[in-house]
N, C-alpha and C positions, 0 to 999 in steps of 0.2 A: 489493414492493421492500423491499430492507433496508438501513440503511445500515453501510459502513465505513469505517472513517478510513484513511488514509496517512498516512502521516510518512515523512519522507527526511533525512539529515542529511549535514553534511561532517563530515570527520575531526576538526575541532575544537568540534562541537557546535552548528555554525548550523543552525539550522531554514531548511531548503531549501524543503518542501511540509508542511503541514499541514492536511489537505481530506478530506472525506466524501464519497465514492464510493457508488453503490448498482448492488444487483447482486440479482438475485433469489436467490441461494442462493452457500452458501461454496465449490462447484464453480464456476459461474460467475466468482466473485468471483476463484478462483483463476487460473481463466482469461486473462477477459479483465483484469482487474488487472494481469498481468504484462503484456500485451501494451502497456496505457496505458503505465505504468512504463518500458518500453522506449521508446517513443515522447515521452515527456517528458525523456529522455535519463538517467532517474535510476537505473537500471540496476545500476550500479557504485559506485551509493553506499550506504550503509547506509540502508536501510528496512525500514519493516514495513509489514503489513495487516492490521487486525484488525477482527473484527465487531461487533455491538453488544451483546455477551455478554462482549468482553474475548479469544474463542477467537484465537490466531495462527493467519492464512492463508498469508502470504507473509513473510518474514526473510530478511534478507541483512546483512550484516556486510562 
């Protein structure tokens, strides 16, 4: 398993989510990462996903 962080924000900069996720590979993570993200309602807000290399998985704006 690997881990990656989430982060989620609102429009003025609050840190909504900031949490370590694992996922055995960056297909996975791309995966089901979205799926959580929708399920935690964070969706629509700005976030990201990244690995523990720093690579971006998922971005939203």
């Amino acid at each position: 398993m690997e881990d990656y962080r989430f982060t989620a924000f609102e429009k003025n900069g609050e840190t909504l989510f900031d949490e370590v996720w694992n996922f055995e590979n960056d297909l996975q993570a791309k995966q089901e990462g979205q799926k959580k993200i929708e399920e935690i309602g964070a969706a629509e807000k700005t976030h990201r996903l990244v690995n523990s290399q720093g690579k971006l998985i998922l971005f939203h704006i």
